[in-house]
C-alpha positions as a printed Julia matrix, in Angstrom:
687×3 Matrix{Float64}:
 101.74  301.86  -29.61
 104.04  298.96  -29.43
 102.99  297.07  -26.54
 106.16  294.23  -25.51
 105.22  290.86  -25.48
 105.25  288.14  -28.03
 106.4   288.32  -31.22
 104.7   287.9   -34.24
 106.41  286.71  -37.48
 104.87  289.37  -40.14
 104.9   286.52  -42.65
 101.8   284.58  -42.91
 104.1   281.54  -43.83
 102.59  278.36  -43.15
 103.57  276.37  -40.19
 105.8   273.78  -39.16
 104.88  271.84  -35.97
 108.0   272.62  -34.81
 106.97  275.93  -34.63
 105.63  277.48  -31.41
 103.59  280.31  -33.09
 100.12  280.02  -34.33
  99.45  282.45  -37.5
 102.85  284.59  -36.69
 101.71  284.94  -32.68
 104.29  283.68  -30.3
 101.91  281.88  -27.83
 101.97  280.91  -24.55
 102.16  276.88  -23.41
  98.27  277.24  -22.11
  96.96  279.24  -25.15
  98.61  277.11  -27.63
  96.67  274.0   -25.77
  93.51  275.61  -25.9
  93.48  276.84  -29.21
  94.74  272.82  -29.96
  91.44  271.82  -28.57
  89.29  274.43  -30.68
  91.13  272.87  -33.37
  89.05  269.85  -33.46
  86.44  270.51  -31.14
  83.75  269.14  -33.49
  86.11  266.28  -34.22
  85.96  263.6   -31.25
  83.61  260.46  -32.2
  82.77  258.87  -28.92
  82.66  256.81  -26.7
  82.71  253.9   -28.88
  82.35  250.74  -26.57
  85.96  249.48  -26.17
  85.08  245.89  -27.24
  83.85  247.47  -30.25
  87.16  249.59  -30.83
  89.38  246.52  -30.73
  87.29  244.22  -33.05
  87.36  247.1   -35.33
  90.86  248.54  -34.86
  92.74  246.27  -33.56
  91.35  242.88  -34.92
  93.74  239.78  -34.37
  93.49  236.35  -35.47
  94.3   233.49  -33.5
  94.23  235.55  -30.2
  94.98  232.79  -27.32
  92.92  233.39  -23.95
  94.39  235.83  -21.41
  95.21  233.61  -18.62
  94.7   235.05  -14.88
  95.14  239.27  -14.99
  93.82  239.84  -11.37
  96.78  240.22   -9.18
  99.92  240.93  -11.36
  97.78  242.78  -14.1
  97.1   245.39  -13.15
  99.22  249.05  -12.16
  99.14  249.7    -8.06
  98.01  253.29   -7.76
 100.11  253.4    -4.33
 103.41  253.14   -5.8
 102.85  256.12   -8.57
 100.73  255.7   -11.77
 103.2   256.21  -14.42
 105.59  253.87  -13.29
 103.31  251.49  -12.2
 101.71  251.37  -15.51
 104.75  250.92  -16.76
 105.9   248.18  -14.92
 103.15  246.1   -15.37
 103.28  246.55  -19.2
 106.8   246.25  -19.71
 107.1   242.68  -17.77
 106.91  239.42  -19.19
 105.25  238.84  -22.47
 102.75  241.74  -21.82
 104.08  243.85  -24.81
 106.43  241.22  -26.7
 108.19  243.65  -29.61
 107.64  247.07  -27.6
 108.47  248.95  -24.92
 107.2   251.78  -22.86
 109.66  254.81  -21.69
 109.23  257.63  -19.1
 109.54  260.64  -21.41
 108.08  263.24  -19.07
 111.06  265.02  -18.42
 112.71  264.96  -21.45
 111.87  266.95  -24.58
 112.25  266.64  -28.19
 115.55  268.02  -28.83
 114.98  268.33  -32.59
 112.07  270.23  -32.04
 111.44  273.73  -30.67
 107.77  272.7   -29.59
 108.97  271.43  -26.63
 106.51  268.41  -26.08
 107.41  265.31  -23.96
 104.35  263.18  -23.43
 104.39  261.31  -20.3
 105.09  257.82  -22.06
 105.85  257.11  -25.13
 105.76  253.78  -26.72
 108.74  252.57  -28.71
 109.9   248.98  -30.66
 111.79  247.37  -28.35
 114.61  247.58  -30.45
 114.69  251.31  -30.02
 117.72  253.05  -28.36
 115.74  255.48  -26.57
 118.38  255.96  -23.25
 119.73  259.44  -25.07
 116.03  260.51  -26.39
 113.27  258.7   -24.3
 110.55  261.46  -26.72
 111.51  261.06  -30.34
 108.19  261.73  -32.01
 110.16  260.7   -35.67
 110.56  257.18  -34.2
 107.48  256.8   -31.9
 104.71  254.17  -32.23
 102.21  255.42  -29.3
 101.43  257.58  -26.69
 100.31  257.63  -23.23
  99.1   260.71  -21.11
  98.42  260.05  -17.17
  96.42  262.41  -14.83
  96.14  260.68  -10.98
  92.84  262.06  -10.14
  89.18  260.07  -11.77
  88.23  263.31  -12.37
  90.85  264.12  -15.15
  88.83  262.84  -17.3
  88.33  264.77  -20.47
  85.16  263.27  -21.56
  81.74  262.65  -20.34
  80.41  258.92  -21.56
  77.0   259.92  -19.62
  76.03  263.23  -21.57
  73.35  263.62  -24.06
  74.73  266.52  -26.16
  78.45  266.62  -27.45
  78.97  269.92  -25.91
  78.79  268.14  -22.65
  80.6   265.3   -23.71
  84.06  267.26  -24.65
  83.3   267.67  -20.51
  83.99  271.78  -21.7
  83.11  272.44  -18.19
  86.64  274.02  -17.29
  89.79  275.43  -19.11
  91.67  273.2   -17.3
  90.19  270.24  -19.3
  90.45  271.89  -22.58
  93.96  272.59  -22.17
  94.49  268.98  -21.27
  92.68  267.64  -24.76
  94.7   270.33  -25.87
  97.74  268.86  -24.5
  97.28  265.17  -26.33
  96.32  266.93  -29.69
  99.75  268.64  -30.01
 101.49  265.06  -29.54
  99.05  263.45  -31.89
  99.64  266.3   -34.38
 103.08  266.37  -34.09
 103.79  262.85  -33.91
 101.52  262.55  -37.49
 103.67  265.52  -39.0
 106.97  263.89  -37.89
 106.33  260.71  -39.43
 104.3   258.94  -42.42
 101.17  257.59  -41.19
  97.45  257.02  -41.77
  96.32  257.21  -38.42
  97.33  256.96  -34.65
  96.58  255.13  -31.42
  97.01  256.59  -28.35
  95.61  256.14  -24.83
  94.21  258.39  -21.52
  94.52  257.21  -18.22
  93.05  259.05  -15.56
  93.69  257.92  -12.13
  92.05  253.87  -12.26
  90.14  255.02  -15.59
  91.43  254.49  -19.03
  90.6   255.53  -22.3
  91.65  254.21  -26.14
  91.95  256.9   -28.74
  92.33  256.63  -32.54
  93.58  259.79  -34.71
  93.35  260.63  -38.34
  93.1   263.41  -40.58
  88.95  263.29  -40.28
  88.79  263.16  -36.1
  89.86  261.4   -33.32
  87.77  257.86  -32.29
  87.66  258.14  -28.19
  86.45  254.6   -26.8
  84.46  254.51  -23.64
  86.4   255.28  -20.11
  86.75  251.55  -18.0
  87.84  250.94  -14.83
  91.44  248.91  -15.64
  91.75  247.77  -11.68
  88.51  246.16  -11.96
  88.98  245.19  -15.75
  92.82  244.45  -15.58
  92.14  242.41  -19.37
  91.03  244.81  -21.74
  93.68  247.27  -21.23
  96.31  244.0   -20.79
  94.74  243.13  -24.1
  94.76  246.16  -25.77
  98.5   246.24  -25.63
  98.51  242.42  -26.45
  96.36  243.38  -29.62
  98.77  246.35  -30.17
 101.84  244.17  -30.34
 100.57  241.42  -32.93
  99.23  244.52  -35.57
 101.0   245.01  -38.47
 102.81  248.24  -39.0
  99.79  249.31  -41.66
  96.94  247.99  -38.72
  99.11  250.75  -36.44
  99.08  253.54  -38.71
 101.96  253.03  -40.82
 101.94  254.21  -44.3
 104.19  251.4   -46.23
 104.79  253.52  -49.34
 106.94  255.74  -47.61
 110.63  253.45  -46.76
 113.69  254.76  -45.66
 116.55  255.61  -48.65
 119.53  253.35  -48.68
 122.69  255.37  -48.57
 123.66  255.34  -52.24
 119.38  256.42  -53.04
 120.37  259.52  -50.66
 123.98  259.75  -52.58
 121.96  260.46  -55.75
 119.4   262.85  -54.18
 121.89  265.08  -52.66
 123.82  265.29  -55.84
 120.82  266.03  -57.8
 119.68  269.16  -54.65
 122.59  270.21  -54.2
 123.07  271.17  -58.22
 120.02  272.44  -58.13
 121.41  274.58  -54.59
 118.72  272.53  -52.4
 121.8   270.5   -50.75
 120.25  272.02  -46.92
 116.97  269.44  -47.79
 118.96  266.92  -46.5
 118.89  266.98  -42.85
 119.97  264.83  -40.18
 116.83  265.22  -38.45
 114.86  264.56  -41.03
 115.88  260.85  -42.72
 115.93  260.71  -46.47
 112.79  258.77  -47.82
 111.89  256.96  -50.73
 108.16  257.7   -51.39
 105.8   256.2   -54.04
 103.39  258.35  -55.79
 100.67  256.18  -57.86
  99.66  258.29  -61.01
  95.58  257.47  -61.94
  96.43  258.48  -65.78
  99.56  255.86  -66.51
  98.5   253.76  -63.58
 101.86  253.3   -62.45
 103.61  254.27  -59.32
 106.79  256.93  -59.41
 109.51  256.74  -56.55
 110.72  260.02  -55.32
 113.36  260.73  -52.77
 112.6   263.74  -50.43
 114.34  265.11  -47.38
 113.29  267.98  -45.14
 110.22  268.95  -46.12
 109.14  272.51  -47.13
 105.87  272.62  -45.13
 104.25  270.42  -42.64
 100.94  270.32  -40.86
 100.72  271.46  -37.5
  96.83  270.43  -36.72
  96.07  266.8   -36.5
  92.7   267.64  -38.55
  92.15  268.7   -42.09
  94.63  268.44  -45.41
  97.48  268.29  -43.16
  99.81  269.38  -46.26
 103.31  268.06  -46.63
 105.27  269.43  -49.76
 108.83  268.58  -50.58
 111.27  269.42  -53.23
 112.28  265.76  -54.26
 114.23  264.2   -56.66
 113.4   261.01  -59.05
 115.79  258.9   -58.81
 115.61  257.61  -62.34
 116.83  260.91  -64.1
 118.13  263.21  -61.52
 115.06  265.29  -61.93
 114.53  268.04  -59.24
 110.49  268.47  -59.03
 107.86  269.55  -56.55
 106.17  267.13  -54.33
 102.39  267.74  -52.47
 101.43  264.88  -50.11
  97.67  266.06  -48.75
  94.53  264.05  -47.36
  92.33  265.93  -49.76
  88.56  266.59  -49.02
  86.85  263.0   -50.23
  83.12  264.24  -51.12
  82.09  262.9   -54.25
  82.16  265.88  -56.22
  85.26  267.3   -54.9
  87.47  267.51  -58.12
  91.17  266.07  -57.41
  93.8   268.58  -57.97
  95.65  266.72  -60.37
  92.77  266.58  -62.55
  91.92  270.32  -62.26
  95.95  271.33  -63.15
  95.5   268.64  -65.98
  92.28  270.68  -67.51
  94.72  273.84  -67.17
  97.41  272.86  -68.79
  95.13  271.26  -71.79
  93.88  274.87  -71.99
  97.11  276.31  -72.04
  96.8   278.32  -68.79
  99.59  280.86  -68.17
 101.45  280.9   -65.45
 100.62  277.1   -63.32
 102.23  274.38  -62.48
 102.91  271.3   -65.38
 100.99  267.97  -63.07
 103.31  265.48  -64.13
 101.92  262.5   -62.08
  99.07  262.46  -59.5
  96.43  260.06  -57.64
  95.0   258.74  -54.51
  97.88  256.71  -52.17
  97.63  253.08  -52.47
  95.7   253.27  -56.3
  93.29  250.51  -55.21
  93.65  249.78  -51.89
  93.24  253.12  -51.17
  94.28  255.23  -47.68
  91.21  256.8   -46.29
  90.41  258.34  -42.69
  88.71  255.61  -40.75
  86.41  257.77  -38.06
  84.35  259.25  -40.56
  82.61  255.61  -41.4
  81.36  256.0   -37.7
  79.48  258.85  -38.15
  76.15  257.75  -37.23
  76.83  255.09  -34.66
  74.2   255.04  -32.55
  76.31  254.86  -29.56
  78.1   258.18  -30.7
  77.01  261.53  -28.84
  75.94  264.66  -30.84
  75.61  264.44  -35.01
  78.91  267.57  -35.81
  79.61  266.9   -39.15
  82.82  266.19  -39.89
  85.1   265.46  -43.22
  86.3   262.55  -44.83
  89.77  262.36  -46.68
  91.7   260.22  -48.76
  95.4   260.42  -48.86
  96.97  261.96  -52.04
 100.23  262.93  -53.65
 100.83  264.84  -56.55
 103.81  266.19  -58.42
 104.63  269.34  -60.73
 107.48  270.55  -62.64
 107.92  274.05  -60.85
 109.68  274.31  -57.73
 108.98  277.92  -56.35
 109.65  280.26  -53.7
 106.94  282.32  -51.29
 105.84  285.57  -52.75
 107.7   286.76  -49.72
 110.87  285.99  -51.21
 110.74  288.96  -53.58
 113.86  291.04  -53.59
 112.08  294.78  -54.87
 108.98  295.72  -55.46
 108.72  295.88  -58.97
 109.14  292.27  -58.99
 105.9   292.14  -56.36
 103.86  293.62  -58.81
 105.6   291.87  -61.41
 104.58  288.34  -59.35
 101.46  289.28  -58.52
 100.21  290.11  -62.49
 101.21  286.98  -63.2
  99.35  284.66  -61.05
  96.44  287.48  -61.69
  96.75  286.44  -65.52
  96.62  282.58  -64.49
  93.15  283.29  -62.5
  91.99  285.33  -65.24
  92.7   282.46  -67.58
  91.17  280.01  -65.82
  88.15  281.64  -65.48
  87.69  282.55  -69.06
  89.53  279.39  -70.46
  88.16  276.86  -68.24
  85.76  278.45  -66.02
  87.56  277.61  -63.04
  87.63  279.31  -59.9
  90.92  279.23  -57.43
  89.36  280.57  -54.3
  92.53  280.22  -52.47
  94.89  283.3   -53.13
  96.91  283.94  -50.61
 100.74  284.34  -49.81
 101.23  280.32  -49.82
 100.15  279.88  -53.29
 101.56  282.36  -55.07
 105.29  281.29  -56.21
 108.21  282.98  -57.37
 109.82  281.2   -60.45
 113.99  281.01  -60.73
 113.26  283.59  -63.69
 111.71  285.85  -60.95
 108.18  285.59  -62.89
 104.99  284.42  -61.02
 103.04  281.35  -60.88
  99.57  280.49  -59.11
  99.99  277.48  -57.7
  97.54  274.95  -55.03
  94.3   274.48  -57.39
  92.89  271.81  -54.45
  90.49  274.45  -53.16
  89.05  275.4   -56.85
  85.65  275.2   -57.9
  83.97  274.98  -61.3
  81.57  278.22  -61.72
  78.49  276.03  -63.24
  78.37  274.28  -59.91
  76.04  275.89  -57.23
  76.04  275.36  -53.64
  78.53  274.63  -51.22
  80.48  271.12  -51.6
  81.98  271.1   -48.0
  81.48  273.01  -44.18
  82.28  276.63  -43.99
  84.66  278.6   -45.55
  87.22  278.03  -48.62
  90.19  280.3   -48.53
  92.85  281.49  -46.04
  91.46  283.58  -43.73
  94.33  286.49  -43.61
  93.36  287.0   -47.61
  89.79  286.51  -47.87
  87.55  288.58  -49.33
  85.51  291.21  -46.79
  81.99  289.67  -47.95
  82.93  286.1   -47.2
  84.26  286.8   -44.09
  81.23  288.46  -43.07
  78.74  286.34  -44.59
  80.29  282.65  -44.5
  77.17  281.53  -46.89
  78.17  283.61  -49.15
  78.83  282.15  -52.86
  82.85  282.51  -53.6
  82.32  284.83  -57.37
  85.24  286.14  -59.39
  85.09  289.33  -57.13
  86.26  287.61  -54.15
  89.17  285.78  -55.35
  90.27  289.28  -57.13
  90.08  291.25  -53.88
  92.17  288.23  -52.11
  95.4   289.75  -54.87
  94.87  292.99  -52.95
  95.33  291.77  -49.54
  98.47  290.14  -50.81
  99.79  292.69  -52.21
  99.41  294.95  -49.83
 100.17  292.66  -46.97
 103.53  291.89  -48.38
 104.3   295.44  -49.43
 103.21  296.23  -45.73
 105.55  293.7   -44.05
 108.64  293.29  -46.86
 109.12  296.89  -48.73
 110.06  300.57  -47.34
 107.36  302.68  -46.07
 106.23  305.23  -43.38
 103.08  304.91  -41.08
 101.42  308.44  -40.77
  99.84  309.44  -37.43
  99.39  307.45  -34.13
  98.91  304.38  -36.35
 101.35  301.71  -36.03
 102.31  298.34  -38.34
 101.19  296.04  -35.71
  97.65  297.41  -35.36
  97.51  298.59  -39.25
  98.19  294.39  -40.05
  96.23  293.42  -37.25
  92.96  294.82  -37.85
  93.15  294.09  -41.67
  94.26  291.1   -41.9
  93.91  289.05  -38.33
  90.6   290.43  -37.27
  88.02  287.97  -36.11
  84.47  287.89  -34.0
  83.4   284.53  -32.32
  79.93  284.21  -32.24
  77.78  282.68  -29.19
  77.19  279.48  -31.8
  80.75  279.18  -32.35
  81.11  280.87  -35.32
  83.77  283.35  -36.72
  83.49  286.49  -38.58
  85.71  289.14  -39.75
  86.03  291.58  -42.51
  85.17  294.79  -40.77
  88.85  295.68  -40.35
  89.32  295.35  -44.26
  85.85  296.92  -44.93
  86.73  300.23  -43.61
  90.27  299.59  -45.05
  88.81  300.2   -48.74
  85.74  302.19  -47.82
  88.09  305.03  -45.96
  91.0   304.16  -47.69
  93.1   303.63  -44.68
  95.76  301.83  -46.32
  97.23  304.7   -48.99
  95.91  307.54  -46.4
  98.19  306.29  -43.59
 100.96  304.61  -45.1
 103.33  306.14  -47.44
 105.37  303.4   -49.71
 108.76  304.59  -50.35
 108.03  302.9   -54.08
 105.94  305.56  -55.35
 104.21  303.12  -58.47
 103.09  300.92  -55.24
 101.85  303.79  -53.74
 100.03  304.58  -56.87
  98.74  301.0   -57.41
  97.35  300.46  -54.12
  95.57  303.64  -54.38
  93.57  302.8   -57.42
  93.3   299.48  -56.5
  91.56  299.85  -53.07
  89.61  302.65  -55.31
  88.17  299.65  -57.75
  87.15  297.61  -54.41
  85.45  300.41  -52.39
  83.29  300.59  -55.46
  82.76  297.16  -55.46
  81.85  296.95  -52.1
  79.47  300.02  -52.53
  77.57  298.8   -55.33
  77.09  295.28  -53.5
  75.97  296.92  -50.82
  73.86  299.39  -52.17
  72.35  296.51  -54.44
  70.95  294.64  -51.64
  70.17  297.09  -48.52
  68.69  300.09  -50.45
  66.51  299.34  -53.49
  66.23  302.84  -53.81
  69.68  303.92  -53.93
  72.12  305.34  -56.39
  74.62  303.61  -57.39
  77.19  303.21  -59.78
  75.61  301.36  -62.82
  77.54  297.85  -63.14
  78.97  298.68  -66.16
  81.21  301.46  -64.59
  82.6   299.33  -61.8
  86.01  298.06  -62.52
  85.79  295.15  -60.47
  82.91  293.65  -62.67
  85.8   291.44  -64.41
  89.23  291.19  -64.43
  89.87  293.46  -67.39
  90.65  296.89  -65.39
  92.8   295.17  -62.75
  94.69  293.41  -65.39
  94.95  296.33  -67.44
  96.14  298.8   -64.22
  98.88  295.82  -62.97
 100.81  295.17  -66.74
 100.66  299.08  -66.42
 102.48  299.41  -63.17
 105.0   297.17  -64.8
 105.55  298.32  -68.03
 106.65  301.65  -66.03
 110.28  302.4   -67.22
 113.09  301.83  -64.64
 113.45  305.73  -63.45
 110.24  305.27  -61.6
 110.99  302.55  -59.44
 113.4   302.89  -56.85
 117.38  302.13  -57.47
 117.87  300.88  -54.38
 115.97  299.23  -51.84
 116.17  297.62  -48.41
 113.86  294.46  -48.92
 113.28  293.11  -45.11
 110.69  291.35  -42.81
 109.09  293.69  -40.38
 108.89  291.94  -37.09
 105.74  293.05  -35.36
 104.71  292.44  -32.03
 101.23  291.95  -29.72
 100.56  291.47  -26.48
  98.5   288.24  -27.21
  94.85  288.33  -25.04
  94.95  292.02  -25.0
  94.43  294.97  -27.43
  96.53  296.2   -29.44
  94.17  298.11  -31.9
  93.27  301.59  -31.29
  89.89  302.84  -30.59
  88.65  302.65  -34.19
  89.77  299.66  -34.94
  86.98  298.34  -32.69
  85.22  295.65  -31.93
  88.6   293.73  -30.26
  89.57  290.74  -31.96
  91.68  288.04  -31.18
  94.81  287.01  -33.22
  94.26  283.18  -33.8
  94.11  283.11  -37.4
  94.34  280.22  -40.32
  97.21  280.67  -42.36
  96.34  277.55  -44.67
  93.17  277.16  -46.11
  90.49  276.33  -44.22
  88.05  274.58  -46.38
  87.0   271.99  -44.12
  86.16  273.55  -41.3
  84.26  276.34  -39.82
  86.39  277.88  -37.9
  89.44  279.66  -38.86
  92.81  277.73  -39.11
  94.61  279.42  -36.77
  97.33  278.75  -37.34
  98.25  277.45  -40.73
  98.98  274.51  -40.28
 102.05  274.64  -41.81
 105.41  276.94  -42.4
 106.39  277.94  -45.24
 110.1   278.36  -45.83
 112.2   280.87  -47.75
 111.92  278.28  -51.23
 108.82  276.74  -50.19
 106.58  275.85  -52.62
 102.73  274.79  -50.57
C-alpha cells in the first residue's frame, strides 16, 4: 500500500521555516494554517484594552496632541480597504521613517513557504519595488479581511475557548494564516518580539508576539476612533529599534568581518554557510562565568524555528573572529522557571565529571547579562481583563557555545558506524547518570551528533533533569515525540526514569536503520505504514490532549520490527532483535507490576533494562564484531515515504487511525505535540 499524495521526508530533521512540511508531511496551504493555530492555541493573552497596550508597549515621551483625525484620518471602505489603509498611513507625517507596501501578490522569493502578507511595513529607506515581502528586512505586518465578521476573536466571551472565536475552520485557518508570518518573520530575523496588526472590515486589532504568546488588544472601531490606530502608527514610528523588537546584539558583519569568517568555514569545508540570503552577522554571546561578552560571526544557520512559540532554536556553525576558531553556536529562549537548570551550567557539571562523549561549553549565559531579554506576555498572565487562566511559559533569551561541530545521526555512511554512534552517546547517558545523576530526556535523531572522527556525541542537555528532583518543572511532556518512550506517551504524568530515555536509543536506532540502511519489508507491510504507526502515531483526546505509544507498544510486545523487516546488515538484524527483546520485558514487568498484583513476572533482577549495564554491554558487542560480519558494501540512502495526509495509510492492525502532525523538536513546553519540529536539521547540523 503506497497511496500517492504528499511526500514525507523519512528524516525527522528539524525544520526550517522555509520548509513547507510539518514533521516530514508535505502539507497542504489550509492544513499547514490550521495546525499553525493549534500551535499556540493556549497562547493568545487578550483583549488587553488598547490604551493599555500602548502605554505598555509602545510608551513615548513627549507625544504632541493629535490634531483633527476625523475627515482625512481615517481609510474609506468604498474605495478598497487595503489601499485605503494604505493611503491614509503613508501620507503626510502619519508614519515619518516608514512605509507601508502592498505585498499581497508577491511572495518571498528566498523562501519556499510561499507567504506574502497583505502589507508589510518597511523603513522608508527600504527598496522594496523588486521584493514588496522580504520577511529578512520587515518591521511589521498587516492582515485585512473586508467583512466585521472576520474577526478572529471574541472580546465578549467568558471562556477562552470562545474567545479564539473556534466557531469555524475558516477562522482558525485565518489565525493560522498571521502565525506563519509572525513565525517566519521571527525566524528570518533577530528579534525579541513582534508587532503586528488585524483589521477586519472598520475593526482593528494590535497584536504583540514573542516566544511565550501573542498579546491581542481589544477590537475598536478605527472609522469612529480614527486616533488610536493614527496613533498607534505615530507611537510605532518614534520606538526605538529594541521598543520594536529588535535584538541589538545581533549587527550586520562589515565586509572584511565576513572576509575572515569565510576563510576560517571554508578551511574548515563550511564555505556554503555563507549565503546571500542569509547576511553575515556579528553576534554577542555574554558568558555568566567570565562575565564578558564573545563576538561570533555566523551565516546560514543550521536550524531555525518554524513555530512562533516555545525555544524557537537557532544553531549556527560560527567563527570567532579573534582566532579563526570554527565552533558551534545555540541561540534558544530557554524555559525561565526558577528551577530550570541553564544548559550551560548542566554541560559545565559534565565536563567537571569527565563525561564521555559531550560537548566542551566554552561560553554561555542569558542575552543582555543584566538587562536581560525576556518574553513580555507572560507578566500579563493574570490581568484581570484577560479571558480564560491557560498556562503558558516564560523564556529568557540565551546563547551558548561548544567546541564540537557535528553532523545528524542521519549522516552515517554504514551501519556499523550507526551502532558505533549510537554506543557512544549511550555511554554519555550512562555517565551522566552514574557520574552526575543527570537525566537527558531528550534522545532523539537531533541530538545525537556524528564527530569528524565518525565517533558519537550526545549533545542538547537543555531538556535534562537532575534525578533527586521530583515532580514536573514545566506543562506536559519533555522529549521529541517521534522517540519517546511508549509509557510517556501514554501516560503524559508519567515520571521520565532511566528506562525511558534508554528505550528513546531504540527508536533511533531503528528509525534510522529503517529509513537510511538496506532492508526488506516481509508481507503486505509497507515502510510508510511500518514508520507511521511507530513512530508518528497520535490520539487527540476530547480535552485536547495527545497520546500515542500503542503503535510502539505492540512494536516490542509482538516484535513487529525484526519479524517483518529483514536488515540486509545481519549484526543490525541481530541487535534489534535482542534489543526490542530487553524492552518487551520491560514493558511486561511494568505492566504486570501495576495491573495484576497477582501476576508472574520476571523478578527485577532478571530484566535487562533495570540499568544500562546489558544494553551497554550488547552495543560495544555489536561493535567489537570483526569486519567479515558487517557488510563490504552498502548503499546508504534516504527512503522517501509517502501518505496521503487526512487519510489512512495504516492497515487494519495498526488501528486506532492517527494523524501525522508530529513534534520533531522537543516539546517541553507544551502539551501538545510539536508537530512539526520546529526546525530542520541539515546534512552537518548540529541542534
Amino acid at each position: 500500500m503506497n497511496p500517492t499524495g504528499s511526500s514525507l521526508s523519512s528524516s525527522p530533521v528539524k525544520r526550517t521555516g522555509d520548509s513547507s512540511r510539518r514533521g516530514g508531511v508535505a502539507t497542504n496551504v489550509s492544513s499547514t494554517r490550521q495546525e499553525n493555530d493549534g500551535d499556540v492555541r493556549n497562547n493568545w493573552i487578550g483583549p488587553m484594552p488598547v490604551d493599555k497596550f500602548m502605554d505598555k508597549f509602545m510608551e513615548c515621551k513627549d507625544l504632541e496632541p493629535m490634531g483633527d483625525v476625523t475627515n482625512n484620518g481615517r481609510p474609506s471602505l468604498e474605495n478598497g480597504l487595503q489601499e485605503a489603509f494604505m493611503n491614509v498611513i503613508n501620507t503626510g507625517d502619519r508614519f515619518p521613517g516608514f512605509k507601508l507596501v502592498n505585498s499581497s501578490s508577491h511572495v518571498d522569493k528566498d523562501n519556499q513557504a510561499k507567504l506574502k502578507p497583505d502589507v508589510c511595513v518597511y523603513r522608508a529607506d527600504h527598496d522594496a519595488c523588486n521584493k514588496p515581502t522580504d520577511f529578512l528586512n520587515l518591521d511589521m505586518f498587516l492582515e485585512f479581511k473586508l467583512s466585521d465578521g472576520d474577526d478572529l476573536f471574541n472580546d465578549n466571551a467568558t471562556v477562552y475557548k470562545a474567545f479564539r472565536a473556534t466557531g469555524t475552520k475558516t477562522k482558525s485557518e485565518r489565525r493560522g494564516q498571521i502565525i506563519g508570518y509572525a513565525a517566519l518573520t521571527c525566524a528570518r530575523q533577530h528579534r525579541q518580539h513582534l508587532f503586528s496588526a488585524s483589521i477586519t472590515g472598520k475593526f482593528a486589532r494590535l497584536l504583540l508576539w514573542d516566544r511565550t504568546g501573542t498579546i491581542v488588544s481589544k477590537r475598536f472601531n478605527y472609522c469612529e476612533q480614527p486616533g488610536l490606530l493614527l496613533d498607534f502608527f505615530r507611537r510605532y514610528s518614534r520606538m526605538s529599534p529594541t521598543a520594536r523588537g529588535h535584538d541589538l546584539t545581533v549587527r550586520l558583519a562589515t565586509p572584511e568581518e565576513e572576509a575572515i569568517a569565510l576563510a576560517a568555514l571554508t578551511e574548515e569545508g563550511y564555505a556554503d554557510r555563507i549565503d546571500p540570503k542569509y547576511p553575515t552577522m556579528m553576534v554577542g554571546v555574554y558568558d555568566e562565568v567570565s562575565k564578558a561578552t564573545r563576538s561570533l560571526l555566523v551565516g546560514r544557520p543550521e536550524t531555525q524555528p518554524s513555530s512562533v512559540v516555545g525555544r524557537a532554536t537557532k544553531a549556527y556553525i560560527a567563527v570567532d573572529p579573534l582566532n579563526s576558531t570554527v565552533v558551534f553556536l545555540k541561540d534558544c529562549w530557554r524555559v525561565a522557571f526558577p528551577d530550570m537548570e541553564k544548559e550551560g551550567d548542566i554541560l559545565r557539571k559534565l565536563n567537571q565529571k569527565e563525561v564521555r562523549n559531550i560537548p566542551q561549553v566554552l561560553y554561555a549565559g542569558d542575552v543582555g547579562g543584566i538587562d536581560l531579554q525576556r518574553t513580555k506576555s507572560f507578566d500579563l498572565i493574570n490581568e484581570s481583563w484577560r479571558c480564560g487562566d491557560e498556562k503558558v511559559t516564560p523564556h529568557t533569551h540565551y546563547r551558548q557555545v561548544v567546541d564540537v561541530v557535528g553532523k545528524n545521526i542521519t549522516s552515517i555512511t554504514s551501519s556499523k558506524q550507526l551502532v558505533q554512534v549510537i554506543r557512544d552517546a549511550f555511554q554519555a547517558h550512562k555517565d551522566a547518570v552514574e557520574k552526575c545523576k543527570i537525566l537527558h530526556r531528550d534522545v532523539s535523531t537531533g541530538n545525537i551528533l556524528i564527530t569528524r572522527n565518525g565517533r558519537g556525541i550526545l549533545n542538547d542537555w537543555d531538556m535534562s533533569k537532575p534525578m533527586d528532583i521530583s515532580g514536573a518543572r514545566q506543562l506536559g511532556r519533555t522529549g521529541t515525540w517521534l522517540f519517546m518512550s511508549t509509557r510517556i506517551l501514554q501516560d503524559p504524568d508519567k515520571v521520565h526514569e532511566i528506562q525511558d530515555d534508554m528505550e528513546s536509543f531504540i527508536h533511533v536506532l531503528i528509525y534510522v536503520a529503517l529509513i537510511f540502511t538496506p532492508h526488506t519489508i516481509i508481507g503486505r507491510y509497507n515502510l510508510a505504514a511500518l514508520v507511521h504507526r511507530l513512530f508518528y502515531q497520535e490520539i487527540r483526546c476530547d480535552d485536547g490532549q495527545y497520546f500515542g505509544g500503542d503503535g510502539k507498544n505492540s512494536g516490542f510486545t509482538n516484535s513487529v520490527v525484526p519479524k517483518t523487516v529483514v536488515f540486509a546488515c545481519e549484526p543490525i538484524q541481530s541487535l534489534v532483535k535482542q534489543l526490542v527483546r530487553f524492552c518487551k520485558d520491560w514493558l511486561l514487568y511494568c505492566e504486570a507490576d501495576k495491573d495484576d498484583e497477582g501476576a508472574e513476572t520476571k523478578p527485577l533482577d532478571n530484566i535487562k533494562f533495570k540499568d544500562h549495564q546489558a544494553m551497554d554491554d550488547l552495543l560495544a558487542s555489536v561493535v567489537a564484531l570483526p569486519d567479515e560480519r558487517w557488510p563490504e558494501r552498502e548503499e546508504i540512502k534516504e527512503r522517501k515515504l509517502y501518505l496521503k495526509i487526512g487519510q489512512p495509510t495504516i492497515l487494519s492492525e495498526f488501528e486506532p487511525k492517527s494523524s501525522t502532525k508530529h513534534a520533531l523538536e522537543s516539546t517541553g513546553d507544551r502539551e501538545r505535540p510539536n508537530k512539526r519540529s520546529k526546525s530542520t536539521t541539515l546534512s552537518t547540523s548540529h541542534t
